[in-house]
C-alpha positions in Angstrom: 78.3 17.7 9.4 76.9 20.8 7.9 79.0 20.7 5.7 77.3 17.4 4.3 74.0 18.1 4.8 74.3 21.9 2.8 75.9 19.6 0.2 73.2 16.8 0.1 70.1 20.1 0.2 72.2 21.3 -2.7 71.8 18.4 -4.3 68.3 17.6 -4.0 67.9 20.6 -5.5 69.8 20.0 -8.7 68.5 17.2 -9.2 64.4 18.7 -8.9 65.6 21.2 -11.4 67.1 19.0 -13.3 64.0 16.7 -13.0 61.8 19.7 -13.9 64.0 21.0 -16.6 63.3 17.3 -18.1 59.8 17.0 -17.1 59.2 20.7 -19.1 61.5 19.4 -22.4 59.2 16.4 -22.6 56.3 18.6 -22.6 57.8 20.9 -25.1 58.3 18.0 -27.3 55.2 16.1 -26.7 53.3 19.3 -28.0 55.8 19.6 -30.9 55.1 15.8 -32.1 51.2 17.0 -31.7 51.7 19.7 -33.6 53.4 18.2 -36.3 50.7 15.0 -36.4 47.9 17.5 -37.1 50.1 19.1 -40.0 50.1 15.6 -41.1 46.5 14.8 -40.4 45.8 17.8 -42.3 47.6 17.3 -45.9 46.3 13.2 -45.6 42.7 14.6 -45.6 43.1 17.3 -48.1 44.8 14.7 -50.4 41.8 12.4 -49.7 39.6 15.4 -50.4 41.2 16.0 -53.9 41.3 12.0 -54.8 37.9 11.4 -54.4 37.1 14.7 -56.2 39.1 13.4 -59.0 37.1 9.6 -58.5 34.1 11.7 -58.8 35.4 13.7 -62.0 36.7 9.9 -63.3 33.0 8.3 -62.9 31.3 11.0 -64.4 33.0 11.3 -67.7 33.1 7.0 -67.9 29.3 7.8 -67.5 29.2 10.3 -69.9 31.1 7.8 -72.1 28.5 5.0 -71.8 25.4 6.9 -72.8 27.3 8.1 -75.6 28.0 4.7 -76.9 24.6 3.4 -75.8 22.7 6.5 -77.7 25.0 5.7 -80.8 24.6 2.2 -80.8 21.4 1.6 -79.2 21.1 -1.9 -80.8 24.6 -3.2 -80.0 24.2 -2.4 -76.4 20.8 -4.2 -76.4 22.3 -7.0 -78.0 25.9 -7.3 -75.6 23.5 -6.6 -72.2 21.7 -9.8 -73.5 24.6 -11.9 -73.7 25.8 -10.5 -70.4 22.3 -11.9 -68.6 22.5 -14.8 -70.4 25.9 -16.2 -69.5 25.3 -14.7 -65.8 21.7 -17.0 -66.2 23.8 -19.9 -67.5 26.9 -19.4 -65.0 24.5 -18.5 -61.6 21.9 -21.7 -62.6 24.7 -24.7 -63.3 25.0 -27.2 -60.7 28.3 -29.6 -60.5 
């Protein structure tokens, strides 16, 4: 009968060490996937970082563009910013 019950102590203790062996690889690998997010988190926002640096470099040189073509063609761009209100005045004022 001791026999058994030395046998069944053993066992219960396998089996916490096993459970805590278990419980401590989970850990290991819960910090690991945490780890490894926040490497991830971290090149996202730097590529963010650079494409809206590069939106900002895109808008300022189309802007750069436009005064250009307005200061070259002052008349032209008066005449085409006309036509633009006036088919947005004709479009925004029909009824069906």
């Amino acid at each position: 009968m001791e026999a058994a019950a030395d046998q069944a102590v053993s066992s219960m203790s396998q089996a916490k060490e096993a459970v805590a062996q278990g419980a401590a690889r989970a850990q290991e690998m819960a910090t690991d996937t945490m780890h490894a997010a926040r490497e991830q988190m971290d090149v996202a926002r730097q590529r963010a970082g650079e494409y809206l640096e590069q939106g900002r470099e895109r808008a300022s040189e189309l802007g750069h563009t436009i005064e250009k073509s307005v200061r070259d063609r002052p008349l032209m761009t008066l005449l085409a910013a006309a036509g633009v209100g006036c088919l947005l005045g004709i479009l925004l004022t029909r009824r069906d």
